[in-house]
MIMAR-942015 format. One record per residue: residue number from 0; residue in three letters; y, z, x of N, C-alpha, C, CB in turn. Coordinates in pm, whole numbers, plus 50000, padded with zeros to 5 digits. Glycine has a CB too. Layout:
MIMAR-942015
<site pos="NUM" code="ala" n_py="Y" n_pz="Z" n_px="X" ca_py="Y" ca_pz="Z" ca_px="X" c_py="Y" c_pz="Z" c_px="X" cb_py="Y" cb_pz="Z" cb_px="X"/>
...
//
This chain:
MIMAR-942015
<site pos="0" code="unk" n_py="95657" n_pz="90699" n_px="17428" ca_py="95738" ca_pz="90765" ca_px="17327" c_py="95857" c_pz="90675" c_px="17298" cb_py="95784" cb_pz="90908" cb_px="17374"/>
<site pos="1" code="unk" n_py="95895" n_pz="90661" n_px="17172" ca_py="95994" ca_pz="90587" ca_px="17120" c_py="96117" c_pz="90631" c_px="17197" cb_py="96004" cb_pz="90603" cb_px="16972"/>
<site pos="2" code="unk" n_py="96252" n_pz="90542" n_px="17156" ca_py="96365" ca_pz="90598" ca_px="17193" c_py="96428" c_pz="90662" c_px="17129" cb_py="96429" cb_pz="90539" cb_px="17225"/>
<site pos="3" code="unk" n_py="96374" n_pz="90684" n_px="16972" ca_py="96438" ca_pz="90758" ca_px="16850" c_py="96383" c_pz="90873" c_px="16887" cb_py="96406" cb_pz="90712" cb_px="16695"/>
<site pos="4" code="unk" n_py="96245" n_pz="90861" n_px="16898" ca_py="96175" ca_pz="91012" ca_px="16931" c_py="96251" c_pz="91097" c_px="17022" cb_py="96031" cb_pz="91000" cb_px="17003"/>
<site pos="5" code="unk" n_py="96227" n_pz="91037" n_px="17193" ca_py="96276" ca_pz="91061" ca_px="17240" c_py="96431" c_pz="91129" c_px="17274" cb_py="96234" cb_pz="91006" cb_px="17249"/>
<site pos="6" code="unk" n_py="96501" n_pz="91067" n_px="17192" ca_py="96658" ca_pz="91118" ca_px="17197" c_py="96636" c_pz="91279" c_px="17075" cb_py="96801" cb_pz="90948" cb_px="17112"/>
<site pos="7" code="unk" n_py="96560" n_pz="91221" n_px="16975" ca_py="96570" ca_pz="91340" ca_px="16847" c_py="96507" c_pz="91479" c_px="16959" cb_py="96429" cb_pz="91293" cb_px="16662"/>
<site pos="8" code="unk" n_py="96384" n_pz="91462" n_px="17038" ca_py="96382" ca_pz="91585" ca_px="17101" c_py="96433" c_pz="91618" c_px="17212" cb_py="96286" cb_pz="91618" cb_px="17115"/>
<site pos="9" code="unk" n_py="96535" n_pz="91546" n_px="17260" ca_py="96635" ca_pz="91579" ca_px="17343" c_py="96737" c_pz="91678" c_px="17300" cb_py="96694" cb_pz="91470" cb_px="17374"/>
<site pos="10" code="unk" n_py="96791" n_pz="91583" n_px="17169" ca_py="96881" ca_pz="91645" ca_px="17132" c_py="96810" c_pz="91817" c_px="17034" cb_py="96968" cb_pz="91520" cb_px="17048"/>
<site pos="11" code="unk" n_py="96729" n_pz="91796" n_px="17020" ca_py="96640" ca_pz="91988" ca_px="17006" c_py="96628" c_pz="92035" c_px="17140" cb_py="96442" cb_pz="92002" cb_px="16937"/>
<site pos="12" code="unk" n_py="96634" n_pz="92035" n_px="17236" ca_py="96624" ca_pz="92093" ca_px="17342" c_py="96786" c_pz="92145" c_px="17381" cb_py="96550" cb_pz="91996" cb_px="17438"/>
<site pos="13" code="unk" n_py="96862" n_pz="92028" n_px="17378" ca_py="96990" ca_pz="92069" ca_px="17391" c_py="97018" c_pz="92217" c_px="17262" cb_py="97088" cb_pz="91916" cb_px="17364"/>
<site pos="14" code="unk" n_py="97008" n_pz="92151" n_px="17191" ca_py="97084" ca_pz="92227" ca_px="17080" c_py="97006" c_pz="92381" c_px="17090" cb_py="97066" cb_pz="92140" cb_px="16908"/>
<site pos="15" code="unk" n_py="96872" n_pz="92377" n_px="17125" ca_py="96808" ca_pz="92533" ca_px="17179" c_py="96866" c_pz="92588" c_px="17277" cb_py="96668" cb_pz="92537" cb_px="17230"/>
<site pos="16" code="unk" n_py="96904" n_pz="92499" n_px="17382" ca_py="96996" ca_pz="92552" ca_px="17484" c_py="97111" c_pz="92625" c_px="17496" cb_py="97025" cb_pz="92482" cb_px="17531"/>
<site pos="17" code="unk" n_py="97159" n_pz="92555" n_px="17391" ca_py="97275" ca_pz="92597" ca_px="17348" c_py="97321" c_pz="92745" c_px="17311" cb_py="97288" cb_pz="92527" cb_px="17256"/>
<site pos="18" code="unk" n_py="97255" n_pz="92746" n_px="17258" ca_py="97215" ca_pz="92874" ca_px="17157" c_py="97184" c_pz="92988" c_px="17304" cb_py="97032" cb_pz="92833" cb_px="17024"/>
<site pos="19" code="unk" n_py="97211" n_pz="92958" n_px="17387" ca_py="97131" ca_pz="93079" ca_px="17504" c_py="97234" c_pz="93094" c_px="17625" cb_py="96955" cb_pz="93013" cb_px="17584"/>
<site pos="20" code="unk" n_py="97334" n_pz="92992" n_px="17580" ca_py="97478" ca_pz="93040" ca_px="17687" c_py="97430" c_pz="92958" c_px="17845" cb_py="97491" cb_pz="93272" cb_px="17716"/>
<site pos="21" code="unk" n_py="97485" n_pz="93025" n_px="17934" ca_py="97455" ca_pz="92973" ca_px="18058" c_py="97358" c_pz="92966" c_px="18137" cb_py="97509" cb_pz="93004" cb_px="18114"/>
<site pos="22" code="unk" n_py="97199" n_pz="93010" n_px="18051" ca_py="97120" ca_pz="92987" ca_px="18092" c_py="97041" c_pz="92871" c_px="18068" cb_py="97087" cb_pz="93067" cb_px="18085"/>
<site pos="23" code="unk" n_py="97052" n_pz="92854" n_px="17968" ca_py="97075" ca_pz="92737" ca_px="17845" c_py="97057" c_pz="92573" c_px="17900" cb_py="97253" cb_pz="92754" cb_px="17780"/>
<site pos="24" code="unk" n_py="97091" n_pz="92587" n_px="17999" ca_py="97055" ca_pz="92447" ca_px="18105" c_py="96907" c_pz="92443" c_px="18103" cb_py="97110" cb_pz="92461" cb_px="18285"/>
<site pos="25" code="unk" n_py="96885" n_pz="92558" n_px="18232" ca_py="96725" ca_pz="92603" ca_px="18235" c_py="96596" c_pz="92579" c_px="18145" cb_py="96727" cb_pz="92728" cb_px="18230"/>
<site pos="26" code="unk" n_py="96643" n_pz="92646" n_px="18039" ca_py="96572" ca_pz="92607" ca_px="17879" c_py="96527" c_pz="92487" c_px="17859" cb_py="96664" cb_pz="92616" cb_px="17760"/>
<site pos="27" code="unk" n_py="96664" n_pz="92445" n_px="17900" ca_py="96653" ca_pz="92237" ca_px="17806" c_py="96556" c_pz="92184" c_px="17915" cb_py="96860" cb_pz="92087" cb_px="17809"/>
<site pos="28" code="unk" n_py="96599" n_pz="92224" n_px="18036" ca_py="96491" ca_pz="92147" ca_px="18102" c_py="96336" c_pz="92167" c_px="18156" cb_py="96547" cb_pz="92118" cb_px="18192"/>
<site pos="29" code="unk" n_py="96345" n_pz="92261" n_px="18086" ca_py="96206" ca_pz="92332" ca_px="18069" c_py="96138" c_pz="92262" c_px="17933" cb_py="96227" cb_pz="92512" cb_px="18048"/>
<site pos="30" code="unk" n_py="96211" n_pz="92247" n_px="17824" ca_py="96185" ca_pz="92217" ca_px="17728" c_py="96187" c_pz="92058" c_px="17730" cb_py="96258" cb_pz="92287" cb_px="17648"/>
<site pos="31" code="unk" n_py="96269" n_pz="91950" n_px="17785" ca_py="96226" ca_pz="91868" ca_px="17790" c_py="96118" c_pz="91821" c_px="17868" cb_py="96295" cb_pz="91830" cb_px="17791"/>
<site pos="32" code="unk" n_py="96092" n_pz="91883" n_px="17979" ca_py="95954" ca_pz="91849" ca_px="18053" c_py="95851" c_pz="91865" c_px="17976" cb_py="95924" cb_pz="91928" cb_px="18171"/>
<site pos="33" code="unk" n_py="95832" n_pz="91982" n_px="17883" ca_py="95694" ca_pz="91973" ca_px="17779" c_py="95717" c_pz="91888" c_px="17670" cb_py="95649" cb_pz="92116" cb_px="17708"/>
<site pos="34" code="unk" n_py="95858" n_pz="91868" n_px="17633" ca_py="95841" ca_pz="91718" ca_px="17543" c_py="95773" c_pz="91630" c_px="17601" cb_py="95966" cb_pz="91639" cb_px="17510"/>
<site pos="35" code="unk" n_py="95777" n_pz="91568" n_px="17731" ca_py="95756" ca_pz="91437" ca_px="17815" c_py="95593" c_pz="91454" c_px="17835" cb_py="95856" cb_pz="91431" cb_px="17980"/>
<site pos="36" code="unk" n_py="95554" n_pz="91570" n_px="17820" ca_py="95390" ca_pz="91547" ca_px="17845" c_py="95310" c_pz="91459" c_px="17734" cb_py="95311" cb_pz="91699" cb_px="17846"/>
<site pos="37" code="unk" n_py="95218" n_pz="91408" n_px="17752" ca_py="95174" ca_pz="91290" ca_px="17670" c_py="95081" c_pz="91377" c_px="17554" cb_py="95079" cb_pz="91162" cb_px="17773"/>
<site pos="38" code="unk" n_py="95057" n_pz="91481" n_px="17605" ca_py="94976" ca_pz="91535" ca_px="17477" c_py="95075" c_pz="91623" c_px="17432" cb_py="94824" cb_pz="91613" cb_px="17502"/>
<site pos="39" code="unk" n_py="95208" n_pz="91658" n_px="17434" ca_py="95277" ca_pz="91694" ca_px="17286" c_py="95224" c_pz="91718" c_px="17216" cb_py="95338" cb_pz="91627" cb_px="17219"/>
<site pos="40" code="unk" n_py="95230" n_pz="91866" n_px="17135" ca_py="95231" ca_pz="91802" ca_px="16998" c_py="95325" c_pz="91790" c_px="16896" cb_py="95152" cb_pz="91846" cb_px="16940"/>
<site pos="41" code="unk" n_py="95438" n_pz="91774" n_px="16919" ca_py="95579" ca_pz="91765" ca_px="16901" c_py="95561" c_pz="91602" c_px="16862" cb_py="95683" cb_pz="91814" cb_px="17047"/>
<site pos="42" code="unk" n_py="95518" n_pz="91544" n_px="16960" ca_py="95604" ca_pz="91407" ca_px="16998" c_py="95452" c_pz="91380" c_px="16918" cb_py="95665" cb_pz="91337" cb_px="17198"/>
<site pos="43" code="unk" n_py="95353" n_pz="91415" n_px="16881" ca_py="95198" ca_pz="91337" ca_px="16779" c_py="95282" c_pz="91372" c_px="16646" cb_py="94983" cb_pz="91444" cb_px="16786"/>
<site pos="44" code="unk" n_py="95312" n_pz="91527" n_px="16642" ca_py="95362" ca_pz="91496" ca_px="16516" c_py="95475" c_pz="91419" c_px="16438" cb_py="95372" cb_pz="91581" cb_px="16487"/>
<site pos="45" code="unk" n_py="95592" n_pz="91389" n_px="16523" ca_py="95723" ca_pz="91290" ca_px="16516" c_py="95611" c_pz="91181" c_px="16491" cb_py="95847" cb_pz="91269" cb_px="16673"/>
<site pos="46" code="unk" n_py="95571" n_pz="91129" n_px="16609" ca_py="95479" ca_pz="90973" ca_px="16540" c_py="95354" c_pz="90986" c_px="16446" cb_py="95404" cb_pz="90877" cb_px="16672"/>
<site pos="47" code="unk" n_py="95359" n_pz="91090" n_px="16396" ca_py="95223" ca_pz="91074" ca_px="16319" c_py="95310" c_pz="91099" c_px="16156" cb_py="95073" cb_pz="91219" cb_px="16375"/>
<site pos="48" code="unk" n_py="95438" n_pz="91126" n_px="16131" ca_py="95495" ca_pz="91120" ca_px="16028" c_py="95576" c_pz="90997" c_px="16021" cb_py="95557" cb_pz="91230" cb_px="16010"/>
<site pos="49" code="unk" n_py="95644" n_pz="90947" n_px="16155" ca_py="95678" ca_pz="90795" ca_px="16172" c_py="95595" c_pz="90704" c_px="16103" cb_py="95672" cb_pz="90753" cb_px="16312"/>
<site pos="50" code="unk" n_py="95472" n_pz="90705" n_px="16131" ca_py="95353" ca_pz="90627" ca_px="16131" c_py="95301" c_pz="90611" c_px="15957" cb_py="95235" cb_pz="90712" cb_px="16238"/>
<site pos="51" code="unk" n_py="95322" n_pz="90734" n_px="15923" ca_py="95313" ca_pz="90785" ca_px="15774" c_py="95126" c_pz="90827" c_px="15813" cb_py="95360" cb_pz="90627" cb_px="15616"/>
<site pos="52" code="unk" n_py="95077" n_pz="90879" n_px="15913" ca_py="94959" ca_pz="90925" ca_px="15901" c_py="94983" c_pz="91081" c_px="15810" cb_py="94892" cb_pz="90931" cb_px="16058"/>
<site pos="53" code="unk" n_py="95120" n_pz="91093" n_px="15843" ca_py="95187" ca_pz="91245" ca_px="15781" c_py="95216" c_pz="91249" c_px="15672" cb_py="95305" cb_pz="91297" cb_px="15829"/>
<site pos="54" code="unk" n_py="95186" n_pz="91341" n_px="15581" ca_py="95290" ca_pz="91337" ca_px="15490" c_py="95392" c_pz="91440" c_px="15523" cb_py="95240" cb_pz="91353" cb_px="15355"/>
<site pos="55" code="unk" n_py="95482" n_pz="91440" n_px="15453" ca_py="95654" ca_pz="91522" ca_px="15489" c_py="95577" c_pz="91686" c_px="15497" cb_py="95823" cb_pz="91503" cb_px="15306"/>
<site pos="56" code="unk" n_py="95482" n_pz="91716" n_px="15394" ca_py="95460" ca_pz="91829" ca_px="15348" c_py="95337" c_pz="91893" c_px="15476" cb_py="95414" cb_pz="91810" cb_px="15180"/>
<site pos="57" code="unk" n_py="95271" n_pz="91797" n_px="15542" ca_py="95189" ca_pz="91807" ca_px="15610" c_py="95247" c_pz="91839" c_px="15802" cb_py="95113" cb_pz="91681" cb_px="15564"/>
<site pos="58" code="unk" n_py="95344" n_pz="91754" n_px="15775" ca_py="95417" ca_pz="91789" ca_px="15904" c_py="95480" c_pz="91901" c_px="15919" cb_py="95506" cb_pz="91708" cb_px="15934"/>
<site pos="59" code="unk" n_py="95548" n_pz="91924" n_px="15788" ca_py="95594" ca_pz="92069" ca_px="15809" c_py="95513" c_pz="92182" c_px="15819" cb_py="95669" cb_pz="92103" cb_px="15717"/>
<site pos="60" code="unk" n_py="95409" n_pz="92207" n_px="15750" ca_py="95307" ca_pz="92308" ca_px="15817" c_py="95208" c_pz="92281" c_px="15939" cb_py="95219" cb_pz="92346" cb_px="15715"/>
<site pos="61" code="unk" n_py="95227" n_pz="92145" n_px="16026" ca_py="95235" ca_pz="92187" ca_px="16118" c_py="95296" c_pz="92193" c_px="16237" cb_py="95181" cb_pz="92182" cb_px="16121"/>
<site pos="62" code="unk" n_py="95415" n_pz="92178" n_px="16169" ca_py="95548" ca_pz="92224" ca_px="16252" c_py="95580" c_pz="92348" c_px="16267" cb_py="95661" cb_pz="92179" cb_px="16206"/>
<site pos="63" code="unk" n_py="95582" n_pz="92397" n_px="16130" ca_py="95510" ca_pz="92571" ca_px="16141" c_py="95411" c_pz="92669" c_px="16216" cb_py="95452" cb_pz="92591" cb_px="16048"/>
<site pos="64" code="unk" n_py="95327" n_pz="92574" n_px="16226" ca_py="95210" ca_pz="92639" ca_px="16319" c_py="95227" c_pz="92583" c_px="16520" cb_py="95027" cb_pz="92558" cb_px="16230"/>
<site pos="65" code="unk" n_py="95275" n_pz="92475" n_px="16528" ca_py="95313" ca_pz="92493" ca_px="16648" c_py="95438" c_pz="92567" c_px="16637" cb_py="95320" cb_pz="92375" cb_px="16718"/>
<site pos="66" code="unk" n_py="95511" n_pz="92567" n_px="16597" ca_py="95580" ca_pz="92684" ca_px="16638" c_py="95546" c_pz="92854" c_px="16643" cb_py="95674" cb_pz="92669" cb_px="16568"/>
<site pos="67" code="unk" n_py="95487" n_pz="92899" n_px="16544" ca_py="95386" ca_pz="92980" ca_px="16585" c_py="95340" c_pz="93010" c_px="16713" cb_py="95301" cb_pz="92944" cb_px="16534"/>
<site pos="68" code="unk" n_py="95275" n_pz="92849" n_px="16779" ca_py="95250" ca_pz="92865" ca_px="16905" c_py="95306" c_pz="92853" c_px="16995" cb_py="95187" cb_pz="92826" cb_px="16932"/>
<site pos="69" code="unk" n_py="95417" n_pz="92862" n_px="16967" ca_py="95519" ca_pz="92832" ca_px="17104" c_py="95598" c_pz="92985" c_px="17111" cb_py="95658" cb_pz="92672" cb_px="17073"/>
<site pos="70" code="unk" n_py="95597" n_pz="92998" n_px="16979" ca_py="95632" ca_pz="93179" ca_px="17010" c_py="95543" c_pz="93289" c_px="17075" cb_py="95652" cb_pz="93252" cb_px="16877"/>
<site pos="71" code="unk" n_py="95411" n_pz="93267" n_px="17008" ca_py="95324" ca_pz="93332" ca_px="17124" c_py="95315" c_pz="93315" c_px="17297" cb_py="95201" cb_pz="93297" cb_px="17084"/>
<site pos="72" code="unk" n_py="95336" n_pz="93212" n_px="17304" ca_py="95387" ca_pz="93159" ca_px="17455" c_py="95498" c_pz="93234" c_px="17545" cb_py="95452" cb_pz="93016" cb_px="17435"/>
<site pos="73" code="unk" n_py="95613" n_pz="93249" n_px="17416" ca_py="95727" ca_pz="93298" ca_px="17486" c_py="95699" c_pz="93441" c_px="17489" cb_py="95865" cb_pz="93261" cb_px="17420"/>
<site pos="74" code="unk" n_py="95625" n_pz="93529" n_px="17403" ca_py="95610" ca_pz="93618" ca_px="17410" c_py="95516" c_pz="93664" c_px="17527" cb_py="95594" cb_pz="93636" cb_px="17306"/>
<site pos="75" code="unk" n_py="95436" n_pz="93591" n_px="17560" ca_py="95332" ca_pz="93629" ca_px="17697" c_py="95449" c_pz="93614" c_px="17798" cb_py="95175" cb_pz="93504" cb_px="17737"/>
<site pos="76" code="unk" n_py="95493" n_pz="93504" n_px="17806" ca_py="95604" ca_pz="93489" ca_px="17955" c_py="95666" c_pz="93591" c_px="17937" cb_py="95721" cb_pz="93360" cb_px="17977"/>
<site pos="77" code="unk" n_py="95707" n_pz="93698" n_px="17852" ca_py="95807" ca_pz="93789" ca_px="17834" c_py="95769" c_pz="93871" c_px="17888" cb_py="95848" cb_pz="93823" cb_px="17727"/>
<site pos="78" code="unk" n_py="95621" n_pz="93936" n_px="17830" ca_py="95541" ca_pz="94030" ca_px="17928" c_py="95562" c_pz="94044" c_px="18055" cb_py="95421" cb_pz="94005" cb_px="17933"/>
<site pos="79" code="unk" n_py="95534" n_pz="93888" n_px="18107" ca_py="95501" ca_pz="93856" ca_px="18235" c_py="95621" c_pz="93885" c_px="18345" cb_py="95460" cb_pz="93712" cb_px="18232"/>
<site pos="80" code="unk" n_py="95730" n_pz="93831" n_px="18253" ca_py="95845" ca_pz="93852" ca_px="18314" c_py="95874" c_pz="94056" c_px="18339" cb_py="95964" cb_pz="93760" cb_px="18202"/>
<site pos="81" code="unk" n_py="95870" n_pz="94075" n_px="18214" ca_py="95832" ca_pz="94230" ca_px="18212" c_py="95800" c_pz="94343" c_px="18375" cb_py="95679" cb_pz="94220" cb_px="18118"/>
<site pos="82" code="unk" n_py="95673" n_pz="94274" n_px="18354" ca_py="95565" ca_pz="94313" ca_px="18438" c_py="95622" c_pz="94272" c_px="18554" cb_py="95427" cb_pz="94257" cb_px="18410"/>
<site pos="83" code="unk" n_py="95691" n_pz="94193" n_px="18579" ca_py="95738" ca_pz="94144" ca_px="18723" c_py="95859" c_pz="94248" c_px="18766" cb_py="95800" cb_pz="93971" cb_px="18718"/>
<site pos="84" code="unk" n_py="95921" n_pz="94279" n_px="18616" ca_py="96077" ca_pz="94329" ca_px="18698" c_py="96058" c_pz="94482" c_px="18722" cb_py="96242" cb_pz="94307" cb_px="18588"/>
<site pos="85" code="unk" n_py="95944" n_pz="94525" n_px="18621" ca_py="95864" ca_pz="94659" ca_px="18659" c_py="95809" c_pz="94704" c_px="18852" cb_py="95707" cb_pz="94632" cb_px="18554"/>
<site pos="86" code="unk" n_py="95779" n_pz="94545" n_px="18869" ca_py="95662" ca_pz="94540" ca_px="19012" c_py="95826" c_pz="94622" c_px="19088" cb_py="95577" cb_pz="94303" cb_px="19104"/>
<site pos="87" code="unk" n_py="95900" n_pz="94528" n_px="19081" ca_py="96036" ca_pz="94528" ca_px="19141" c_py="96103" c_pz="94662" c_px="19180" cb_py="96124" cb_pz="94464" cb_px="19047"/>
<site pos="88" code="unk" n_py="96091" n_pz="94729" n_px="19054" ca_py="96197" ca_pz="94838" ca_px="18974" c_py="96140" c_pz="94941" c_px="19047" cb_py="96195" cb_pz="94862" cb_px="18790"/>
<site pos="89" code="unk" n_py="95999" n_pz="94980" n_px="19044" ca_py="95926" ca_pz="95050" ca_px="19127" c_py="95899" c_pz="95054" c_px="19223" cb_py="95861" cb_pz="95060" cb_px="19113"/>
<site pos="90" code="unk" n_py="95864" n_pz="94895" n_px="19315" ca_py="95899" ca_pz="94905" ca_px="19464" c_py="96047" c_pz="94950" c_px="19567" cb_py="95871" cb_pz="94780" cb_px="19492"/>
<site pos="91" code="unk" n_py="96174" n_pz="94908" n_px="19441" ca_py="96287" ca_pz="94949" ca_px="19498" c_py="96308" c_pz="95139" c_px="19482" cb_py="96408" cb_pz="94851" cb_px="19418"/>
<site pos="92" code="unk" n_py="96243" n_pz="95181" n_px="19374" ca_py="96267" ca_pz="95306" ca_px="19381" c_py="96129" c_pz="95443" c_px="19486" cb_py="96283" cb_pz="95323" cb_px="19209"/>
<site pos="93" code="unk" n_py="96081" n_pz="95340" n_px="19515" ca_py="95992" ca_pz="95358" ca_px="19634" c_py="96019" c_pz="95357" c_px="19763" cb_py="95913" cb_pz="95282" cb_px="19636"/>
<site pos="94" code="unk" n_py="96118" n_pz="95281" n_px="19787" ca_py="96133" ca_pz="95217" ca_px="19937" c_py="96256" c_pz="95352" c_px="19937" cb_py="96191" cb_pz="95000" cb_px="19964"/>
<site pos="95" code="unk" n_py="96342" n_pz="95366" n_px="19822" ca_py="96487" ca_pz="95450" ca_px="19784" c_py="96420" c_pz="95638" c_px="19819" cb_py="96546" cb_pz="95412" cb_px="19551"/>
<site pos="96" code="unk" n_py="96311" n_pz="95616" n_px="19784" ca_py="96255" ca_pz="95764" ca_px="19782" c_py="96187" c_pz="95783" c_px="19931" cb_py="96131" cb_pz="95790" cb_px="19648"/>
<site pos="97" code="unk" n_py="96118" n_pz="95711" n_px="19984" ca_py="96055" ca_pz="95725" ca_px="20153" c_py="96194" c_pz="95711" c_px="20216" cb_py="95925" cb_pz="95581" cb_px="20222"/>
<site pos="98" code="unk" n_py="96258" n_pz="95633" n_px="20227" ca_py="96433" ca_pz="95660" ca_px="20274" c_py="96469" c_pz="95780" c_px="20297" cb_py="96541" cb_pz="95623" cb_px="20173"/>
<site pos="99" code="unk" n_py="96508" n_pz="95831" n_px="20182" ca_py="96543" ca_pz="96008" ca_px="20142" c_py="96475" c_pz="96058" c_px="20224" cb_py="96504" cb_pz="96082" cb_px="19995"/>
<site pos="100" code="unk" n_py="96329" n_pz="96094" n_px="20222" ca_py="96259" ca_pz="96155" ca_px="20244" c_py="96257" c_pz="96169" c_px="20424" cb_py="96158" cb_pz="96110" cb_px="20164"/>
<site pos="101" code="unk" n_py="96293" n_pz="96020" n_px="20467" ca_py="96300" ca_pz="95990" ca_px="20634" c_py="96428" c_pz="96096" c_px="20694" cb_py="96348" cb_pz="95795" cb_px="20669"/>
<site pos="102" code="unk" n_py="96492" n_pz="96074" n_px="20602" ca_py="96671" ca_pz="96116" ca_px="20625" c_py="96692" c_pz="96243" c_px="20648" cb_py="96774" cb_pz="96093" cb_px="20499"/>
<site pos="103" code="unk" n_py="96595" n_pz="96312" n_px="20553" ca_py="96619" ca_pz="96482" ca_px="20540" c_py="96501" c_pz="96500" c_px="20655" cb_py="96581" cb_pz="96576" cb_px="20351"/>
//
């Protein structure tokens, strides 16, 4: 990956980060590790409009559509995350209720 590339999706990772306060670290570096993977498709499409295999009009729809897919992504982890704080929420009000129940 170039060094232009490279810095331009740095600096999108930052600037997403940003946007999310003090968690916002986390993000970027979540987000730059899937920049750095070699099959990107971030970093095919930056060099494939570099390259001019792109046209301007062509990159943008599918810049559109991975993003698309990156929202579906966040939306499953959301679930997931979901589903986890549920596992949680219910084991603590479980353990809170056999307690009670020991006490009386």
């Amino acid at each position: 990956m170039s060094d232009a590339i490279n810095g331009l999706l740095n600096d999108a990772a930052n600037s997403a980060a940003s946007v999310l306060g003090e968690s916002g670290g986390k993000v970027s570096e979540a987000l730059m590790k899937m920049f750095g993977q070699q099959d990107n498709p971030f970093v095919i499409l930056l060099e494939g409009l570099k390259n001019g295999e792109l046209t301007a009009d062509e990159y943008q729809i599918e810049l559109d559509r991975e993003k698309q897919v990156l929202q579906g992504q966040l939306v499953t982890l959301e679930i997931v995350v979901l589903s986890e704080a549920q596992k949680a929420v219910n084991a603590l009000i479980s353990s809170l209720t056999s307690a009670a129940k020991a006490a009386l």
